[in-house]
VEXVOTOR-12039 format. One line per 5 residues: number of its first residue (from 0); their letters; for each residue y, z, x of C-alpha. Coordinates in Angstrom, 3 decimals. Layout:
NUM> A> Y Z X  ...
END
This chain:
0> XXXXX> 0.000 0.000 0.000  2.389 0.531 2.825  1.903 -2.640 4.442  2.417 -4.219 0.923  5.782 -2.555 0.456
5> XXXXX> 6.911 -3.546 4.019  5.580 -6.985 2.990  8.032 -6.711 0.130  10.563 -6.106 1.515  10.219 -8.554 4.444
10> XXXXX> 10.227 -11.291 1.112  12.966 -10.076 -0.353  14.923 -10.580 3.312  13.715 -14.071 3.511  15.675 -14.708 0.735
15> XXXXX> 19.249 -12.958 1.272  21.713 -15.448 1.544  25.033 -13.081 2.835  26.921 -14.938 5.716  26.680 -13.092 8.839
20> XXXXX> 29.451 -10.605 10.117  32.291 -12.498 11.964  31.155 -11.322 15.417  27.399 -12.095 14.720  28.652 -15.230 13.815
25> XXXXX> 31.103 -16.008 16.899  28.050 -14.923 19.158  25.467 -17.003 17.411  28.049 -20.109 18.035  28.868 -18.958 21.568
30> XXXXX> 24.943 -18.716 22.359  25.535 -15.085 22.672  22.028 -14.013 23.558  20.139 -16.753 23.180  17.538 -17.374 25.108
35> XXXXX> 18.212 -20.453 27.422  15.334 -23.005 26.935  12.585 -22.898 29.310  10.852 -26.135 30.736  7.326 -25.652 31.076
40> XXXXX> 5.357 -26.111 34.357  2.601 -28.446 34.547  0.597 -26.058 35.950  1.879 -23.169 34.205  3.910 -21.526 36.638
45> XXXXX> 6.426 -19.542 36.331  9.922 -21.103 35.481  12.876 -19.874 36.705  14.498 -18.263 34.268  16.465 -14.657 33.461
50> XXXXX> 14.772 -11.486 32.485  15.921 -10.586 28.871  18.447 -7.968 29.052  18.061 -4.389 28.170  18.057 -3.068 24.602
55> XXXXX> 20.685 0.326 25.205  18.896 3.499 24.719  22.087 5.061 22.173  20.180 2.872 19.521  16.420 3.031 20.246
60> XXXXX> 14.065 4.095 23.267  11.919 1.196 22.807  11.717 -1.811 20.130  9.460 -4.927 20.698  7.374 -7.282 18.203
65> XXXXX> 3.660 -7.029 17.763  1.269 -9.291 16.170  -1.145 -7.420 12.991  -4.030 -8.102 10.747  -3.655 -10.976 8.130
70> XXXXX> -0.967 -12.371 9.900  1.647 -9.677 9.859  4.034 -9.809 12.113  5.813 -6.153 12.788  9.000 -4.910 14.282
75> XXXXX> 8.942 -1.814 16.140  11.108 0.633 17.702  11.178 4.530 18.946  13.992 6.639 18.371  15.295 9.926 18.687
80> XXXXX> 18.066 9.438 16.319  17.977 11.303 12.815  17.252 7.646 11.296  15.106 4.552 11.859  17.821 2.010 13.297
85> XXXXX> 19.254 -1.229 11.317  17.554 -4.335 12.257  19.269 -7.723 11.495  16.553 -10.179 9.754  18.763 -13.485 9.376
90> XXXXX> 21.648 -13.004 7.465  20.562 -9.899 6.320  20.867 -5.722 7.643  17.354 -3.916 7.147  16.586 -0.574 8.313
95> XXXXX> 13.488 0.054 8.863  10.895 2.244 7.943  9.319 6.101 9.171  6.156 5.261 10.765  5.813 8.638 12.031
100> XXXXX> 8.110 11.569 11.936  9.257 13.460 15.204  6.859 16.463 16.354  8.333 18.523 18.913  7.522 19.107 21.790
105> XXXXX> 5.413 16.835 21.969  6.516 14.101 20.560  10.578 14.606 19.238  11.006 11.064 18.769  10.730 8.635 15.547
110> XXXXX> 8.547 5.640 14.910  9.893 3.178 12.982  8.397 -0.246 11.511  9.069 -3.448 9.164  7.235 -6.187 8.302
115> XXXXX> 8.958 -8.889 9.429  9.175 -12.336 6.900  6.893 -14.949 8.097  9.877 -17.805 8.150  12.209 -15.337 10.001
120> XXXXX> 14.069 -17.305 12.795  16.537 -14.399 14.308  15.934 -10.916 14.216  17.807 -8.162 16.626  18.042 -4.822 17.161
125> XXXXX> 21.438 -3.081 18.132  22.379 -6.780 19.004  20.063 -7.578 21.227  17.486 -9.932 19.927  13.622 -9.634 19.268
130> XXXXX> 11.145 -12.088 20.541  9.351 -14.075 17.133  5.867 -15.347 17.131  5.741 -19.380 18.504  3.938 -21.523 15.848
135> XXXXX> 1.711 -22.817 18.588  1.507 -19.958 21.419  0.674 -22.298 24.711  1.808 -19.706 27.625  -0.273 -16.446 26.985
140> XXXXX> -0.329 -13.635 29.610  -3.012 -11.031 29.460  -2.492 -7.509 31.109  -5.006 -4.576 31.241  -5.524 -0.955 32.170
145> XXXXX> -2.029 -0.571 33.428  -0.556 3.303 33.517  -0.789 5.103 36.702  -4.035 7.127 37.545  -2.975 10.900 37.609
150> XXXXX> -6.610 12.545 37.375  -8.693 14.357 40.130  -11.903 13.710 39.510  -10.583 9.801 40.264  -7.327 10.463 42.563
155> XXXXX> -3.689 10.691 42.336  -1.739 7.590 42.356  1.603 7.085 43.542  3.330 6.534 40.366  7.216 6.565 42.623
160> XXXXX> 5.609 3.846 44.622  6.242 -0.207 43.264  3.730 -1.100 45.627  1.052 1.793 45.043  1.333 1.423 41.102
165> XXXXX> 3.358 -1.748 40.802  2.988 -2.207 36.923  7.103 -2.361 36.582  6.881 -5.766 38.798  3.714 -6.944 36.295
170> XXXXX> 5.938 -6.742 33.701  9.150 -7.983 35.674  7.042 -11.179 36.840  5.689 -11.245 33.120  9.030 -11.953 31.430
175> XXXXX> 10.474 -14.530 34.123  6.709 -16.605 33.145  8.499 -16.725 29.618  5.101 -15.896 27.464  4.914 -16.923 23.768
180> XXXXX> 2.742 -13.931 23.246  1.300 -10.770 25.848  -1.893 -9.573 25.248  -2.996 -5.838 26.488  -6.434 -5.310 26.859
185> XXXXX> -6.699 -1.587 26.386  -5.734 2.339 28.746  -2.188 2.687 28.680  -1.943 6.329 29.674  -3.323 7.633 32.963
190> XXXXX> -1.088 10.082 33.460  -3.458 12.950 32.505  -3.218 15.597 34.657  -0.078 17.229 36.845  0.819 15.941 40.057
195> XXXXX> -0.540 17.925 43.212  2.257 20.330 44.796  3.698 18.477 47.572  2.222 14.888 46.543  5.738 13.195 47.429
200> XXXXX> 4.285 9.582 45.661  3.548 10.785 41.609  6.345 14.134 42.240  8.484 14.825 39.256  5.862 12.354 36.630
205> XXXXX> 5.473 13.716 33.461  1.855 13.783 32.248  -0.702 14.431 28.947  -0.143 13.507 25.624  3.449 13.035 24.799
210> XXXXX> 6.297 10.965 24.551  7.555 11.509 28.365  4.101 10.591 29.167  4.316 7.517 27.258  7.411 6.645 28.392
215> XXXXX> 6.600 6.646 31.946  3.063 5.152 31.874  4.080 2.342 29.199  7.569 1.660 27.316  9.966 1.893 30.462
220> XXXXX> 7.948 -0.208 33.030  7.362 -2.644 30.404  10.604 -3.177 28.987  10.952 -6.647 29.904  8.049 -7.838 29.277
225> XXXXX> 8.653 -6.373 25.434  11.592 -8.069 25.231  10.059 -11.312 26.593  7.503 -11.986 23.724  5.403 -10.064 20.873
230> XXXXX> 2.698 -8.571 21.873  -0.877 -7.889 20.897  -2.465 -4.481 21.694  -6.022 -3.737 21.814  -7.267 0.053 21.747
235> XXXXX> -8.736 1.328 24.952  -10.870 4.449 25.610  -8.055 6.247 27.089  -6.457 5.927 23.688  -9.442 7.988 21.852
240> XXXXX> -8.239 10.859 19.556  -9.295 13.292 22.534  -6.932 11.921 24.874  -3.996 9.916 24.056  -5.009 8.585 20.558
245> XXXXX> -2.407 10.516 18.804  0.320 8.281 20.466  -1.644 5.050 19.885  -1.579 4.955 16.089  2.274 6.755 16.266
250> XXXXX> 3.268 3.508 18.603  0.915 1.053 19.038  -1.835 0.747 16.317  -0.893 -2.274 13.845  -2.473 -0.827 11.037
255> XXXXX> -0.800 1.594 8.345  -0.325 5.413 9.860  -3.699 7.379 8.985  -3.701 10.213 7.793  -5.787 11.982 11.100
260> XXXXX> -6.283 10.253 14.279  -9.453 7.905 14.075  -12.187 7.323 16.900  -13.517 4.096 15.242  -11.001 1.389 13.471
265> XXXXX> -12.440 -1.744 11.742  -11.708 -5.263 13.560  -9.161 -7.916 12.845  -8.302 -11.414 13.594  -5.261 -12.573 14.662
270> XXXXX> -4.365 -15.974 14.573  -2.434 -17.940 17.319  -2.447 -21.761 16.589  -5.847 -23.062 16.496  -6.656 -20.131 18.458
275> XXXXX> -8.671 -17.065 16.438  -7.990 -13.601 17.886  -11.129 -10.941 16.917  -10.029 -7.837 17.837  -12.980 -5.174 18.515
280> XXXXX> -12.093 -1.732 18.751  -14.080 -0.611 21.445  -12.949 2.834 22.709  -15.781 4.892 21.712  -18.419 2.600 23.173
285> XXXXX> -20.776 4.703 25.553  -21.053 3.168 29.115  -24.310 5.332 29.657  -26.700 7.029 28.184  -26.957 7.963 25.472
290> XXXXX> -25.889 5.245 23.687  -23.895 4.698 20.136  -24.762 1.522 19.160  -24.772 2.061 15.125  -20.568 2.096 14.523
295> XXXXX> -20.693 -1.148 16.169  -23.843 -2.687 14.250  -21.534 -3.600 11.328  -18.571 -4.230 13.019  -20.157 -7.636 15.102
300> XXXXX> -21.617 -8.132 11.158  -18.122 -8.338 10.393  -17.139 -10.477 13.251  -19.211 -13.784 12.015  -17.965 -13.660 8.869
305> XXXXX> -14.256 -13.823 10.087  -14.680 -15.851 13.669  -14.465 -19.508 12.330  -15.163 -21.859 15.653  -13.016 -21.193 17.487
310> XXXXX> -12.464 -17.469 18.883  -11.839 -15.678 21.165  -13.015 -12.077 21.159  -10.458 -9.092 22.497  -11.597 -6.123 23.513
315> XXXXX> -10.999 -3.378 25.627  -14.890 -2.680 27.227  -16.546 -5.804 28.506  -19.971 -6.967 26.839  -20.892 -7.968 30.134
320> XXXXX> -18.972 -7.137 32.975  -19.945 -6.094 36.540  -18.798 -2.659 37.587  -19.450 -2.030 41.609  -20.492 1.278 42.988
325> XXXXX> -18.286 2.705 45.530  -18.727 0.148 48.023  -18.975 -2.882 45.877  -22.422 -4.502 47.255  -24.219 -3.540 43.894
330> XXXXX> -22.996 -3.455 40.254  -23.688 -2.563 36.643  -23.321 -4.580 34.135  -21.229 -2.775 30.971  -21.163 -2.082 28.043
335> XXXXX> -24.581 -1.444 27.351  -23.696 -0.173 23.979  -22.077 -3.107 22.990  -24.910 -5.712 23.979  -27.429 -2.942 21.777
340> XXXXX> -25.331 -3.350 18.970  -24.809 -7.436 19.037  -28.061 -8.143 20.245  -26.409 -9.740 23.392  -25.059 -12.873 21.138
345> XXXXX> -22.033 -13.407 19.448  -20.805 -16.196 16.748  -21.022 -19.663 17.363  -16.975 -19.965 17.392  -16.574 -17.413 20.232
350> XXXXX> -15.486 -19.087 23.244  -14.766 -16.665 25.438  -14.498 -12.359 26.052  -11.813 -11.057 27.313  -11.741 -7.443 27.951
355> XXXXX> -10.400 -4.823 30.316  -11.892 -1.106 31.066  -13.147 -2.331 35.073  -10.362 -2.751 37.179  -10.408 -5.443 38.674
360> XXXXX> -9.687 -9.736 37.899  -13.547 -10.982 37.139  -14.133 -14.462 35.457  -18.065 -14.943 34.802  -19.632 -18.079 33.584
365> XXXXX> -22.847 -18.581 32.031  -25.627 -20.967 32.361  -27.110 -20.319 28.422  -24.574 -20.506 25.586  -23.143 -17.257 26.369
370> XXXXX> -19.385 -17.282 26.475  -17.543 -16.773 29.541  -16.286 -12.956 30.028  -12.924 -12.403 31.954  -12.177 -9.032 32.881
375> XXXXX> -8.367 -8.774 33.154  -8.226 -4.487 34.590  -5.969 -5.204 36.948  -2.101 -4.369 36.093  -1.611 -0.872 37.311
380> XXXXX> -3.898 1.533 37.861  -6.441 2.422 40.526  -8.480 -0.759 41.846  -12.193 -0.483 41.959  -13.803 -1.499 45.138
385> XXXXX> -13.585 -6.159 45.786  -17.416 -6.888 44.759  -19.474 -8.136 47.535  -22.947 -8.310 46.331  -23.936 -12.032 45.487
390> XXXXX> -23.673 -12.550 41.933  -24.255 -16.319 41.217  -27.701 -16.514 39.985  -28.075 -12.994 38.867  -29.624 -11.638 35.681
395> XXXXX> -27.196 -10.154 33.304  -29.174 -9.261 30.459  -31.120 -12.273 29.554  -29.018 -15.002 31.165  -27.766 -16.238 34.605
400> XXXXX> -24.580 -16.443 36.077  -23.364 -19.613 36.894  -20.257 -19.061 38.045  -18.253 -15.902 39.233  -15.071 -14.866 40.556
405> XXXXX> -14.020 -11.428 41.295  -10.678 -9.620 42.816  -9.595 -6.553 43.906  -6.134 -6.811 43.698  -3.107 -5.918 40.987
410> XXXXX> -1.815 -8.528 39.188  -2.023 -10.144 35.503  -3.959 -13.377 33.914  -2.072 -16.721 31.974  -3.608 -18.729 30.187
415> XXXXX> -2.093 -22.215 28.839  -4.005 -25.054 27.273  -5.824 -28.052 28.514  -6.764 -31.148 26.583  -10.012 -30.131 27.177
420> XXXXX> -9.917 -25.911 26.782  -7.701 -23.790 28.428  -6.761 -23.254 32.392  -6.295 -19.577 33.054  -4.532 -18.322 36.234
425> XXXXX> -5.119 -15.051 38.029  -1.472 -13.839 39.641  -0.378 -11.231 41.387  1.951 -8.552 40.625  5.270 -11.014 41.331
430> XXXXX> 3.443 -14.120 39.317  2.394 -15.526 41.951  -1.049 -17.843 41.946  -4.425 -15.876 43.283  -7.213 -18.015 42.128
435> XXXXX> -6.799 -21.045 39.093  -9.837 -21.359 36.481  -10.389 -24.142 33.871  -12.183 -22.709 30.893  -14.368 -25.589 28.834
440> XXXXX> -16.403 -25.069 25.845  -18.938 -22.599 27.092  -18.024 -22.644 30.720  -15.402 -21.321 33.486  -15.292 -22.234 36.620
445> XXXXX> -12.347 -20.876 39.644  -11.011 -21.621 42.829  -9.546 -18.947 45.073  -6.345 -19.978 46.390  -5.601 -19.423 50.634
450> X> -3.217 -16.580 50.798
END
């Protein structure tokens, strides 16, 4: 029922007709902030163009776009006003709506939503405009696993450090690639214990569940990138209702505010052109023993009837991804829970996983009719060990790997079409090129670039 209200209204916006404020106008006229068009790369690299400016904090904290269920398209923003904040749909002023109130200490800030109308062509926020959903999205970016790791039982990152947890330059390089849409893959908070007396690199972070927290880990370093493009956000295991799920459905979570925070959600699809999003909740997932394979029975159920053919599934824990031990000459292949649950096969339509949870950049190719899995873990926190065990020809539970390319090494993945399927680029934290893949039908293939 919310959604329908918000839907509601977002109609009844379409259809206001009230010139714009002198100002507005003279701005709109002037270009004011307009993007400036973009030309595309060939090979989709990164044009040279501005990062969007900053949205000032005196109106919200944070405000960005993301992409929902049955094509909703959502405004957000964060506030710690008394109010949700005006946004401008059009011609027309809308505030928008209490998605969840403030709840000191924790969290004394206010979450605020509206449906946004499907024809909308211009909608800001304090004056500074809001990225809209492309018809046909051709430049995606996908980023995963990206707070800084603050835990001792896996080591303290240095959060002060660009270099050591260089997620702020992800999302820097991210906005000058000019995306149509960012995808995040799941673990936005790593922050989850206090920094060490006299650890100089993560002194002064905040940490555990609450808005500082989330501030740190997600909404400042990725400012520009949330004012580059909507976004997409998949629920990762760090986001369970024991850890930081209570921020996930306050923020992030595009369905209505529940009640109590939820461990399992049902999937979605998103569409983006010709393009079919399934997005799998995967947090609860067991790695290990012992397993929890029923939630998930009904959920890949659900799955065919909604994939169509041509899909691509999003999740946060890989269905078969390659996890190294501590020196990377032997892995694991996860999620065992999830191949229990699907039987190992997915609908015909899905043409390719794409997950986080292992950090680091792995692209595996099949030689059955598996879909390719890309493992995109790479845009923040703690690397896991470069793989060196041969993997081409391997068993991963029930077929062989064709083709595989691993890395060890921060960065983010973009993906832009091909006459043929798609060619996906791994980059590195400034957008630079680290290995180029073409993706076709049931295949992927990469070459590592020289450094």
């Amino acid at each position: 029922m919310r959604y329908l209200r918000l839907a509601l209204a977002s109609a009844a916006l379409a259809v206001l007709a009230a010139a714009p404020p002198a100002a507005e106008a003279r701005a709109w006229l002037s270009g004011g902030d307009t993007p400036a068009p973009v030309e595309r790369g060939d090979q989709g690299d990164a044009p040279k163009a501005e990062v969007p400016r900053a949205l000032s904090r005196s109106a919200a904290e944070a405000a960005w776009v993301e992409l929902g269920p049955s094509g909703v398209v959502l405004a957000r923003a964060i506030t710690k006003a008394d109010a949700c904040p005006k946004l401008t749909v059009d011609r027309a002023a809308a505030r928008m709506e209490e998605r969840a109130a403030p709840s000191p200490p924790d969290y004394p800030v206010r979450s605020c939503e509206t449906a946004l109308p499907p024809d909308a062509k211009r909608v800001a926020l304090a004056g500074q405009r809001l990225p809209l959903p492309a018809r046909r999205p051709r430049r995606i970016v996908v980023v995963g696993d990206t707070g800084c790791r603050l835990k001792a039982v896996d080591g303290f990152q240095a959060c002060n450090d660009p270099g050591a947890w260089p997620f702020a330059r992800v999302a820097r390089s991210i906005a000058r690639w000019r995306p149509d849409v960012v995808i995040q893959v799941g673990d936005y908070l790593y922050r989850e214990e206090p920094c060490p007396e006299g650890n100089r690199g993560c002194r002064g972070s905040p940490f555990g569940q609450n808005w500082p927290t989330w501030d740190a880990d997600f909404f400042s370093p990725a400012a520009p990138a949330l004012r580059a493009a909507p976004w997409l956000f998949v629920r990762g295991d760090h986001e369970l209702c024991s850890r930081a799920g209570p921020g996930w459905f306050r923020f992030l979570d595009p369905g209505p505010m529940p009640a109590s925070c939820q461990d399992v959600t049902e999937p979605y699809s998103v569409d983006l052109g010709r393009v079919r999003m399934l997005v799998l909740d995967t947090a609860l997932a067991s790695d290990r023993a012992p397993l929890n394979p029923d939630p998930y029975v009904s959920q890949f159920g659900a799955l065919r009837a909604m994939a169509g053919s041509n899909a691509w599934l999003l999740a946060h824990k890989p269905m078969w991804g390659l996890l190294p031990d501590s020196s990377g000459a032997s892995v694991t292949v996860l999620n065992p829970t999830l191949q229990a649950a699907s039987g190992n096969s997915l609908p015909p339509g899905v043409r390719l996983v794409l997950t986080g949870h292992i950090h680091l950049a792995e692209v595996l190719g099949f030689a059955g009719v598996r879909p390719p899995q890309i493992v995109a873990g790479i845009s923040g926190t703690l690397l896991l060990p470069q793989i060196t065990a041969p993997l081409v020809g391997m068993d991963v539970v029930g077929e062989r790997l064709a083709t595989a390319t691993t890395l060890a090494r921060h960065g983010f993945f973009t993906f832009t079409p091909r006459p043929s399927g798609w060619a996906a680029t791994i980059r590195d934290v400034d957008g630079k090129a680290m290995a180029r893949c073409r993706l076709r039908g049931r295949s992927a293939a990469c070459g590592q670039l020289r450094r």
